[in-house]
C-alpha positions in Angstrom: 37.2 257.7 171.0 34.6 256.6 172.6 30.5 255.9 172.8 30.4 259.2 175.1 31.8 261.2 172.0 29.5 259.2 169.7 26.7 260.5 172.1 28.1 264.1 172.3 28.5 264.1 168.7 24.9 263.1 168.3 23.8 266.2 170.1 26.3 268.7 168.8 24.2 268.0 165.2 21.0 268.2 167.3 21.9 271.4 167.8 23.6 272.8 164.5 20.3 271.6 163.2 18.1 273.7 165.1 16.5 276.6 163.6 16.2 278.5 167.0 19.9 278.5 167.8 21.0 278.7 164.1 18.9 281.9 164.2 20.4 282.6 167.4 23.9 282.7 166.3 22.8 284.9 162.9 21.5 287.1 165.0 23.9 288.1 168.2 26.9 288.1 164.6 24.5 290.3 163.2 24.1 292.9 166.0 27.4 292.6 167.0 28.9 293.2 163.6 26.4 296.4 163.0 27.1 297.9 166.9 31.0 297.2 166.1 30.6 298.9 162.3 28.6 302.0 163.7 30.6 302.5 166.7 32.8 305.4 167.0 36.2 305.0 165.9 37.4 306.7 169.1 35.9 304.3 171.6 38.7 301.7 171.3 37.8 299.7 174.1 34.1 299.0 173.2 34.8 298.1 169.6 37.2 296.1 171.0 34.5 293.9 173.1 32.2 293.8 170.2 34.6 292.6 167.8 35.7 290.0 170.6 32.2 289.0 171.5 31.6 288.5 167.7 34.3 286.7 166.9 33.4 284.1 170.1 29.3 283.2 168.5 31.8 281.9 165.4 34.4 280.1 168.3 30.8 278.4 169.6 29.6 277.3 166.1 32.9 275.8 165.7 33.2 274.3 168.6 30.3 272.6 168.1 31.4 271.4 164.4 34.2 269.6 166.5 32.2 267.9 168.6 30.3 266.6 166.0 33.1 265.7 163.5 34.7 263.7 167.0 31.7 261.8 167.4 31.8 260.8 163.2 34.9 259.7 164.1 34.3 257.8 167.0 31.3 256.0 165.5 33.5 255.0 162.4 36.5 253.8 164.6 34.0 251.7 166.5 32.0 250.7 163.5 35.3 249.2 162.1 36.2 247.5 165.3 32.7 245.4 165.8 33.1 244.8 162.0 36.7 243.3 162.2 
C-alpha cells in the first residue's frame, strides 16, 4: 500500500459523497430497472443489455467502495509504521 492509494482513497470518498453522482447512480439504476421491467418479454437481447448495464452502475459504486476501503488500509498500514 502506498501514499498513491491513500490519495486515491481520498477521492473515491469524494466521490461516494457527492450528491450529484449519488443521484447519478439512483437514477441510470432506476431507468434501467423500469425499461428492463416494462420491456417485452420477447425482446431477449434488449432486456439482456438493460439488465447488464444495470447491473455495471452497481460494479462502479463498488468499485469505488474498494478504492476507498484500499486507501483506509493504506493509511492505517502507514500510520502504524511512522508510529513503530
Amino acid at each position: 500500500m502506498s501514499e498513491q492509494d491513500i490519495a486515491r482513497g481520498k477521492r473515491a470518498e469524494q466521490l461516494l459523497g457527492d450528491e450529484m453522482l449519488k443521484g447519478a447512480f439512483a437514477t441510470l439504476k432506476a431507468e434501467y430497472l423500469k425499461a428492463w421491467e416494462t420491456s417485452p418479454p420477447r425482446d431477449t437481447d434488449g432486456r439482456e443489455r438493460l439488465w447488464q448495464a444495470f447491473q455495471i452502475v452497481g460494479k462502479v459504486e463498488t468499485h469505488l467502495g474498494n478504492v476507498l476501503n484500499n486507501g483506509k488500509i493504506a493509511q492505517h498500514q502507514l500510520s502504524g509504521l511512522t508510529r513503530g
